[in-house]
C-alpha positions as a Markdown table, in Angstrom:
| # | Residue | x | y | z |
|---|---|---|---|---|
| 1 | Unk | 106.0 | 62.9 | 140.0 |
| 2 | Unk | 107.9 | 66.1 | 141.5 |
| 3 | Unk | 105.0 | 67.9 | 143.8 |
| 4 | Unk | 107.3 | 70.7 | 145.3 |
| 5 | Unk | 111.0 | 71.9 | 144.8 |
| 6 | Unk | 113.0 | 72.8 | 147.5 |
| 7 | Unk | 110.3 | 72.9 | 149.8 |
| 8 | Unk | 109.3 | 70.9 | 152.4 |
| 9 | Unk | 112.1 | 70.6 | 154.4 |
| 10 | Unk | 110.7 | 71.6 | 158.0 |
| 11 | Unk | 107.9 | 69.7 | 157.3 |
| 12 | Unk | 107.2 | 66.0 | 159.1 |
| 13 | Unk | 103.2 | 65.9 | 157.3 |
| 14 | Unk | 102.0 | 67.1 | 154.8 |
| 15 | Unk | 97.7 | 66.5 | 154.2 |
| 16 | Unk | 95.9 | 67.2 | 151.1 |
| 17 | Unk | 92.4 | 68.0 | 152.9 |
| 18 | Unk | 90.3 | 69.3 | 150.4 |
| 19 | Unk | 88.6 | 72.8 | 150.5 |
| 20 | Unk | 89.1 | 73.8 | 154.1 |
| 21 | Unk | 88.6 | 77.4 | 153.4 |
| 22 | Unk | 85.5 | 77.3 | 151.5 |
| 23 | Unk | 86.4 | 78.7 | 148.4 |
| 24 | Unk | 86.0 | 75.7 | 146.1 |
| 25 | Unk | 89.9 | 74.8 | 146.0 |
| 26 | Unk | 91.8 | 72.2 | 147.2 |
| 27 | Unk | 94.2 | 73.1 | 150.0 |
| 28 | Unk | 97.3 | 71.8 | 151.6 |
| 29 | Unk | 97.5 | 71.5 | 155.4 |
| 30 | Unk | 100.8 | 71.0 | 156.9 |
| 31 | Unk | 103.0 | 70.5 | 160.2 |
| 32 | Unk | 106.3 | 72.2 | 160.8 |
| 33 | Unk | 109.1 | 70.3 | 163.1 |
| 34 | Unk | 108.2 | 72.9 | 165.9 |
| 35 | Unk | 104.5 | 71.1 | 166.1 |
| 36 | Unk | 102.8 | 74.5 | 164.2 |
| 37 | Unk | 99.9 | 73.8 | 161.7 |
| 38 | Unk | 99.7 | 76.0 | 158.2 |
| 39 | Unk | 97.6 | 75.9 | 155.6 |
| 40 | Unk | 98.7 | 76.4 | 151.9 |
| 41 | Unk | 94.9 | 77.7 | 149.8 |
| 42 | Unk | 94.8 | 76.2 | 146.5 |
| 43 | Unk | 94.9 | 79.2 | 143.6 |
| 44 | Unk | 92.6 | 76.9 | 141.4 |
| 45 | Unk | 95.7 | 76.7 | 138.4 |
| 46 | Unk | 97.1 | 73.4 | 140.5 |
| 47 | Unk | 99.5 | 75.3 | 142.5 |
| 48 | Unk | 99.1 | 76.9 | 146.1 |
| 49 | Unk | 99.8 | 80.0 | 147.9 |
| 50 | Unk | 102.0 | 81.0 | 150.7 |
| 51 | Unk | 101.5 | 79.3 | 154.2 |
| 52 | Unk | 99.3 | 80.9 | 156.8 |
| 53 | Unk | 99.8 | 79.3 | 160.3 |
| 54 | Unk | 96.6 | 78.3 | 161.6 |
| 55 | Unk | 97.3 | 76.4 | 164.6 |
| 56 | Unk | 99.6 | 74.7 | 166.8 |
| 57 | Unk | 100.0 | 70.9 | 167.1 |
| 58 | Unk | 96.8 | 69.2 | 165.2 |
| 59 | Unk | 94.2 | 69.8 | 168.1 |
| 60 | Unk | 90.9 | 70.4 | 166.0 |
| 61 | Unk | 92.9 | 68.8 | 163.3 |
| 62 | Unk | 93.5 | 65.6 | 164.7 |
| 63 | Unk | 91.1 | 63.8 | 161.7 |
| 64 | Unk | 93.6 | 64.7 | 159.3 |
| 65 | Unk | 96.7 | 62.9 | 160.9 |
């Protein structure tokens, strides 16, 4: 099953976490090849929005890994 088109790229993880931002939807947490964390918010249609940095390297994170 195709997740993502062209997109992904600079990624080396990608975690499906759950609702991290407390709105009911899942959310997408990923790492960049620079070491930077961003979060993708689920739109609650199966689909997510754009990437917000929220970190860099998985520090607080490191469950997720």
């Amino acid at each position: 099953m195709k997740l993502f088109g062209a997109w992904g790229g600079s990624y080396n993880s990608v975690v499906g976490v759950g609702d991290i931002t407390g709105d009911g939807r899942p959310d997408l947490v990923s790492r960049d090849t620079s070491g930077n964390l961003h979060r993708n918010s689920g739109d609650g249609k199966g689909s997510f929005g754009a990437r917000v940095k929220i970190a860099s390297g998985w520090g607080a994170y490191k469950s997720l890994s």
